[in-house]
N, C-alpha and C positions, 0 to 999 in steps of 0.2 A: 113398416113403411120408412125409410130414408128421404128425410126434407132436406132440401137443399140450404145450404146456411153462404150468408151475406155477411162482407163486411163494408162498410162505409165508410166513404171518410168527405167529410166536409172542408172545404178549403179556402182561406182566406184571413186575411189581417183584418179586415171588418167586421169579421164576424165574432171574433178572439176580443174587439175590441169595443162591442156594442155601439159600434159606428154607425151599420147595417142589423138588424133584426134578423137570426137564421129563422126560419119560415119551410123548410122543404124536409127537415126529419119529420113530422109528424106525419107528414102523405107518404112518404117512400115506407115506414115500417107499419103504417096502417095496413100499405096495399101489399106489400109483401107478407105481409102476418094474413090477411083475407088470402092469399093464395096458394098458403102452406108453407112460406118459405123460413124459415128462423134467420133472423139480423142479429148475428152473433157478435159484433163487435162494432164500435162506430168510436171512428176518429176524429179530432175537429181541432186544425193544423194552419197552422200561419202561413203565408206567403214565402216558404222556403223549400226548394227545389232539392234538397238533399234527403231531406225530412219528409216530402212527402213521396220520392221514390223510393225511401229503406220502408214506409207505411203499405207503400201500391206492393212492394215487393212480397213483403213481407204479409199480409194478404192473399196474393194470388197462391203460395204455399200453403194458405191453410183454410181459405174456404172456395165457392167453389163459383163465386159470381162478387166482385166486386163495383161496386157505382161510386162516383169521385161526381162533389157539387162544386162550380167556382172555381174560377181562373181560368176560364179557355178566351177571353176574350184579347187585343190586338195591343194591351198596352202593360208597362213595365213590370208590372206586379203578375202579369198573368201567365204563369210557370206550369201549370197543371202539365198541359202536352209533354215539353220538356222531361218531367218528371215520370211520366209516364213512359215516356221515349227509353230514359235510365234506366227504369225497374223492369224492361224487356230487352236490355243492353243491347238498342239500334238508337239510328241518327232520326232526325228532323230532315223532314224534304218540304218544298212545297208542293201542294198537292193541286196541279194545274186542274185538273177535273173537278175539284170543289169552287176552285178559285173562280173557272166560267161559269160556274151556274151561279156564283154569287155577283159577279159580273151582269151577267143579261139578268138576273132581278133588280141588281142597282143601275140599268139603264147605262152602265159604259167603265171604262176602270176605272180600278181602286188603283191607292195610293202606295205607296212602300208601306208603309206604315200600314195601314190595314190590311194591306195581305199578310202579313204576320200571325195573323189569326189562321192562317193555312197552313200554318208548317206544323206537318204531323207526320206520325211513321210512316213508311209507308206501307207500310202491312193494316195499318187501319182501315175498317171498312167503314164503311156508310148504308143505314139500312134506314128506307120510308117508313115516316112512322105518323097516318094520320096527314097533315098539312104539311108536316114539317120532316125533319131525320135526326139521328140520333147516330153520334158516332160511336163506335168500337174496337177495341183494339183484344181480341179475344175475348175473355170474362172480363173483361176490364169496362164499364162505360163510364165515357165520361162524359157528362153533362153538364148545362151552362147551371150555375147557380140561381138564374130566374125564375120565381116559382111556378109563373103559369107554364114553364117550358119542362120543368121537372113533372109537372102532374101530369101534362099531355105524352111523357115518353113513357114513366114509370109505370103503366100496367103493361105495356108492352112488355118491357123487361122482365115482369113478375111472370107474362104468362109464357114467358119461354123456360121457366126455371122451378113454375109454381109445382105443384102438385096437389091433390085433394087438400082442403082446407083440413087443419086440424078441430079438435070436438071440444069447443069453451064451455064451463059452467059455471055459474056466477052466481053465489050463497049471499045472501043478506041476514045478517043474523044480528036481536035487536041486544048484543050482549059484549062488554069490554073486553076488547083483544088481552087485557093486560089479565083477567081473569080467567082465559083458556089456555093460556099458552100452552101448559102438559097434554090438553087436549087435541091440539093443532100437530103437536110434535108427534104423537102416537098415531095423527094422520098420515103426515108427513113419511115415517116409519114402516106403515102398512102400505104405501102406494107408491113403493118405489119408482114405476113407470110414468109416475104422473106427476107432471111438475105442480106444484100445490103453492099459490099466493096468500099471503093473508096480511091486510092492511085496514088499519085503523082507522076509522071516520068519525071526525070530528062536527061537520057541517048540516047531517040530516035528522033529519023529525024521527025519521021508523025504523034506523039500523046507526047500528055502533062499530058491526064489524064488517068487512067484504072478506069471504075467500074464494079464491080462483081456481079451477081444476080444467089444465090443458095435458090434452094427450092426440096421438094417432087415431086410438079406437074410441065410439062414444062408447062402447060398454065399460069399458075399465074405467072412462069417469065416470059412468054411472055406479058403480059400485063404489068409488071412492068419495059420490056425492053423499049416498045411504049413508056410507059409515060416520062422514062429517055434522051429518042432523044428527047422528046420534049419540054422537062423543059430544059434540056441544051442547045439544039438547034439544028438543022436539019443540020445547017452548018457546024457545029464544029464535026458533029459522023461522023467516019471514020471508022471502021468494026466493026460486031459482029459476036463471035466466040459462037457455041455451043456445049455440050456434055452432055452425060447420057439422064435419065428423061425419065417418061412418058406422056400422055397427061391425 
């Protein structure tokens, strides 16, 4: 199976500068990981229009869906469009069709100034998502940095791109990562197709170790869960959690 892979890139000097709290990676590669998708790269990029069209550019060459958080809003710092505009080497128009329907919701015009928030390609579209929309400019989406506006777009986006969830297994084992590691690695070794985690826990009562086993098929983590009780040891594995996957 071929998952489709995301790169991201988050945008703003607030965010760079713990002015603002970023708040919206956690929901975008939740929901994209529930929907098969691999978030293979995440950027997180100042208020600079140069920097973040060589990032959108350079992106749209090598995955196959990217999402932009922050800076589509009406005032100085807010570059993303522009940027975006670059990295598909077209102009800024105003987009009089966005512009009236934001019009008769604000009850009569906007100001110079606020319509500035409308200058976009013109090649971008606009798709209903839910209450609200969600613009695009190919694979390209870019969204407001607001979190309640990011959670209401982003499964939309994941389910145009998802594919069958991949098959999660999740080993608790009550025994120091620092004392398997040969163990871990000869997993590692035998399951090539499977990407194999393993991270150390400090804070609970019943387990010392986690490893993770994702893959397309559940049978290959099943077989790679087998081998991991028994290279670490039957005594030591304390549950295994499963999700997604087919057989």
């Amino acid at each position: 199976m071929s998952r489709k892979r995301a790169g991201l890139v988050i945008i703003g000097d607030e965010v760079l500068s713990a002015r603002v709290p970023e708040a919206n990676l956690s929901a975008v590669l939740e929901t994209f990981a529930k929907a098969g998708i691999e978030s293979a790269e995440v950027a997180v990029l100042a208020d600079d229009r140069a920097r973040i069209a060589a990032v959108v550019r350079d992106f749209i060459a090598r995955f196959d869906v990217v999402v932009t958080t922050g800076g589509v809003g009406p005032t100085h710092d807010d570059l993303t469009w522009a940027a975006v505009a670059d990295a598909h080497g077209v102009e800024l128009v105003l987009r009089t069709d966005l512009l009236a329907m934001m019009e008769q919701r604000n009850g009569g015009p906007l100001s110079v100034e606020q319509q500035r928030m409308f200058m976009l390609p013109a090649e971008a579209s606009l798709e209903k998502v839910g209450g609200g929309y969600v613009i695009r400019m190919g694979d390209v989406w870019v969204l407001p940095g607001v979190p309640s506006m990011v959670a209401a777009r982003i499964p939309y986006i994941a389910s145009l791109y998802g594919s069958e969830p991949v098959c999660l297994a999740t080993l608790k084992f009550d025994v120091d990562e620092w004392d398997v590691i040969g163990a871990i690695d000869a997993i590692v070794a035998a399951h090539p197709q499977v990407d194999v985690g393993s991270y150390p826990i400090f804070d609970s009562q019943d387990h010392r170790l986690k490893l993770t086993f994702v893959a397309d098929s559940r049978a290959l983590v099943a077989t790679a869960v087998e081998d991991a009780i028994t290279r670490v040891g039957q005594s030591h594995w304390v549950d295994t959690t499963w999700s997604g996957g087919s057989q």
